[in-house]
C-alpha positions in Angstrom: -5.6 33.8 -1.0 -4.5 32.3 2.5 -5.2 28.6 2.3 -8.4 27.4 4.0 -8.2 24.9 6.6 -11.2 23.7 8.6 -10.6 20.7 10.9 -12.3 19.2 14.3 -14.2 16.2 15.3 -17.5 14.9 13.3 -19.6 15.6 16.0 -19.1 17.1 19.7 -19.0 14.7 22.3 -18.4 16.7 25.1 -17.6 20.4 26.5 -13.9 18.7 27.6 -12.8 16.5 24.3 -14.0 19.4 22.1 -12.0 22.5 23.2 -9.0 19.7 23.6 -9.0 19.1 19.9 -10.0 22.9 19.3 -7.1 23.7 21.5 -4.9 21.6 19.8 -5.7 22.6 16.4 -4.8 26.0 17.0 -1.5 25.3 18.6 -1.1 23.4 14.9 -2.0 25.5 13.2 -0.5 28.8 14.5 2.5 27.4 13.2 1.6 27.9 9.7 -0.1 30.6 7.5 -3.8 29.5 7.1 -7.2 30.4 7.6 -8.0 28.1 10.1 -12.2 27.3 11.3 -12.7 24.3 14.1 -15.7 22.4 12.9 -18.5 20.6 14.8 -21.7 18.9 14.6 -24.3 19.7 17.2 -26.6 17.2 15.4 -25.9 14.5 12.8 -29.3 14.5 11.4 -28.1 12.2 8.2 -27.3 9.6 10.3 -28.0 5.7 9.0 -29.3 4.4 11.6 -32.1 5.7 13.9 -29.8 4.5 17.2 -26.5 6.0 15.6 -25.3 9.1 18.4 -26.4 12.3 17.0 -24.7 14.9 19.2 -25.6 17.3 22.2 -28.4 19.1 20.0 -28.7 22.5 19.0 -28.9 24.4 22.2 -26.2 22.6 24.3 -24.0 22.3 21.0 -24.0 25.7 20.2 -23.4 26.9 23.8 -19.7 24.8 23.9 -18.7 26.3 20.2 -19.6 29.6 21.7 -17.2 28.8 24.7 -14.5 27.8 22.7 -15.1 30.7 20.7 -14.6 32.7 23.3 -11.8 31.3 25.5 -9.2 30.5 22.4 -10.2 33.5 20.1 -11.4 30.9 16.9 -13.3 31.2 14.1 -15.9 28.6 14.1 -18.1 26.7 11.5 -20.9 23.9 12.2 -23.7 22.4 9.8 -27.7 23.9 9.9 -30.0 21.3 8.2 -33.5 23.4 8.9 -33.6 27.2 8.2 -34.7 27.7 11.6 -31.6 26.6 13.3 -29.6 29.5 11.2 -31.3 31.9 13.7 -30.0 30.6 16.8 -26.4 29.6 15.7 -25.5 32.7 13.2 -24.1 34.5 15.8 -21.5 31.7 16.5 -20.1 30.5 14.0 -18.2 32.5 11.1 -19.1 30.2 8.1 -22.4 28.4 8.2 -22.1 24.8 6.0 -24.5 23.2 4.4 -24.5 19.3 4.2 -23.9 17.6 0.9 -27.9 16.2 1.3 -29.3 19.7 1.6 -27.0 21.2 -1.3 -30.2 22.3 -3.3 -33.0 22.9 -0.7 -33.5 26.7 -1.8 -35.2 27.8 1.4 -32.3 26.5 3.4 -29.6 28.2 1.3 -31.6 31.5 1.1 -31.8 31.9 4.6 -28.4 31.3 5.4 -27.2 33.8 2.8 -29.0 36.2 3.8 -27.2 36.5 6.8 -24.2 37.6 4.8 -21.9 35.3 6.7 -20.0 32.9 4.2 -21.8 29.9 3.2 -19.9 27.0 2.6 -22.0 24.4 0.6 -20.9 20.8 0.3 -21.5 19.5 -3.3 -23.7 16.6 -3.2 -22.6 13.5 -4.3 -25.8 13.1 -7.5 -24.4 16.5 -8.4 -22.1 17.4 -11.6 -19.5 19.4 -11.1 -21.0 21.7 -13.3 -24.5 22.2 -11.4 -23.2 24.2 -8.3 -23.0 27.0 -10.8 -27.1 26.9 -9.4 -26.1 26.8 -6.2 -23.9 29.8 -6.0 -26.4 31.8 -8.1 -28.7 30.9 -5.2 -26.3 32.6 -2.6 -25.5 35.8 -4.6 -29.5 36.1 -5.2 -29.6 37.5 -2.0 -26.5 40.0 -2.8 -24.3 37.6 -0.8 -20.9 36.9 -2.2 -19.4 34.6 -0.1 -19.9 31.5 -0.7 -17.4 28.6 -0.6 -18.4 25.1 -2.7 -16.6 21.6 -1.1 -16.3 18.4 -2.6 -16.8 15.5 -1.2 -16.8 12.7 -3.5 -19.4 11.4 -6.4 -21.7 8.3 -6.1 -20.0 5.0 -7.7 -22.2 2.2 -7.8 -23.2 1.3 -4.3 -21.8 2.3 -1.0 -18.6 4.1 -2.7 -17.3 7.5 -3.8 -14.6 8.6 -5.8 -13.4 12.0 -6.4 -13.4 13.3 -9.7 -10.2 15.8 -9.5 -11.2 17.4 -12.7 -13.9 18.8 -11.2 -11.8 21.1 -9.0 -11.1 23.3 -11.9 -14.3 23.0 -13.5 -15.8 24.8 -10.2 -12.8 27.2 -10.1 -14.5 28.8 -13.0 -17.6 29.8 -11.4 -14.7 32.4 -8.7 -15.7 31.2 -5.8 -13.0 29.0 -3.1 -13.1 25.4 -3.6 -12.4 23.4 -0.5 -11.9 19.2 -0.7 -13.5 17.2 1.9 -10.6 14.5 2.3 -12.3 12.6 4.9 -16.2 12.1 3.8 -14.3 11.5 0.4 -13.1 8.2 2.0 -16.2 7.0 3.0 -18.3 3.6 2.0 -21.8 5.1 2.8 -24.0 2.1 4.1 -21.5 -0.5 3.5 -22.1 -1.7 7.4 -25.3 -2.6 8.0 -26.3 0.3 9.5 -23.2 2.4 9.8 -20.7 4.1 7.1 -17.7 2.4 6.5 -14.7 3.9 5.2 -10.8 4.0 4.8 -8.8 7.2 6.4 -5.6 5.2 4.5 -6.6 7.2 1.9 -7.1 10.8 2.9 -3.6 12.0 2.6 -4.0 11.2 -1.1 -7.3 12.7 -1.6 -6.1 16.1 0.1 -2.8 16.2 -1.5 -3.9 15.5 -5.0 -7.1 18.2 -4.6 -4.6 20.6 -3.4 -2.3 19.9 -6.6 -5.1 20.2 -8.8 -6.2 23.9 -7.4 -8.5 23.4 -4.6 -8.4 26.6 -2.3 -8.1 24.3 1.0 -9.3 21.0 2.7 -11.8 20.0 5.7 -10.7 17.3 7.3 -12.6 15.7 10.6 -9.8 14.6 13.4 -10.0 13.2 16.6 -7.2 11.7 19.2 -8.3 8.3 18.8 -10.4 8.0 15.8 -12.0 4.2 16.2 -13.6 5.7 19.3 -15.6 8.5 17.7 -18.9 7.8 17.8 -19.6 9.3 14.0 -17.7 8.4 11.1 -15.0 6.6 13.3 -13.4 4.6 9.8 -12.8 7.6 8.1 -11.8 10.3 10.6 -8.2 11.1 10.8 -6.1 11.2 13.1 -5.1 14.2 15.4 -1.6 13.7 15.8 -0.7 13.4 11.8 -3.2 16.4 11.4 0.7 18.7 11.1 2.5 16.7 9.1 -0.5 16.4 6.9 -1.0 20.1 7.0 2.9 21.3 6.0 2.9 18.3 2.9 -0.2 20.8 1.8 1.0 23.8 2.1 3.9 22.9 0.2 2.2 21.5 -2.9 -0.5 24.6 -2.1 2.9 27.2 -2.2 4.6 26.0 -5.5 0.9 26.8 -7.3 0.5 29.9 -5.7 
């Protein structure tokens, strides 16, 4: 299996920044044998606080990832929190993901499978490792059989998350692709008074040690100067380690294979 990488900024900006980081990332990661998808937001609806930037919205969002689509010949993937977004951005994006807060909204996960595009579900962080077994039975209800799962960290106490790396192969049983989320992983959720603190310090160590212990590939949200992203800007990484980063993975992911 060709290791999964899906990468790009929390949450589009603009037309301009976007396809520079989408460019970017596929100059990367041509270099290397990967799956690559560029990720986006065209809404943050989970936000914590009402005046936190959400994004360009659904119409205006989807109409830049269909032009970066287009002009550098990407696959793309982007979040749906209602099943009535599904409609309008199925025919963009190659994987449709479901946020970690949605994991087990059935109507939301039905819909999306039955578009028979992948579905890559984020485990939520009240969930067992052992309870996405529901999930994916969910997905395959509808005779859809891809489905990814991607962890993203576990509730510890308050505003923290630790990943359980055991957990990896616990999932690996249920034969679907198990992706790490190094970057949410790394997040303090709440822990500023409005906003989600976080420590991208760390992310290196999350993705390396998920790849070690099996996972199938990592998301990771970049930007060119992280501190000024308006979503997530303490955890993002940054754009210009994104290769190094990428070959120390596909090294560990290569003596596994």
């Amino acid at each position: 299996m060709a290791f999964k990488f899906i990468a790009g900024p929390c949450v589009i900006e603009d037309e301009s920044l976007t396809y520079e980081i989408a460019a970017r990332l596929k100059e990367i990661t041509s270099k290397f044998s990967v799956d690559f998808y560029f990720k986006a937001s065209f809404d943050k609806a989970n936000r914590s606080s009402i005046g936190s930037y959400r994004g360009p919205g659904i119409e205006k969002g989807i109409e830049i990832l269909s032009h970066i689509k287009d002009k550098l010949k990407i696959k793309i993937t982007t979040d749906v929190h209602l099943p009535s977004q599904i409609e309008i951005v199925k025919d963009v994006a190659d994987v449709l993901q479901i946020p970690a807060f949605l994991c087990r909204q059935t109507d939301l996960i039905i819909k999306a499978a039955e578009t028979m595009k992948t579905v890559n579900i984020k485990k939520g962080q009240f969930l067992s490792p052992y309870e996405v077994k529901n999930i994916i039975d969910k997905v395959r209800s509808v005779g859809n059989s891809s489905v990814w799962i991607t962890e993203r960290g576990t509730t510890f106490g308050y505003n923290r998350l630790v990943v359980d790396m055991t957990g990896i192969p616990i999932m690996k049983k249920f034969g679907v692709p198990i992706i790490i989320d190094a970057t949410h992983s790394v997040q303090m959720p709440g822990a500023g008074e409005g906003i989600t603190l976080g420590n991208r310090e760390f992310v290196p160590t999350i993705a390396c040690s998920a790849v070690a212990a099996g996972a199938d590939g990592v998301f990771l949200e970049v930007h060119p100067s992280p501190n000024r992203s308006p979503s997530d800007s303490a955890n993002i990484y940054y754009l210009d380690k994104t290769k190094k980063l990428l070959k120390k993975l596909l090294t560990i992911y290569s003596i596994l294979d």
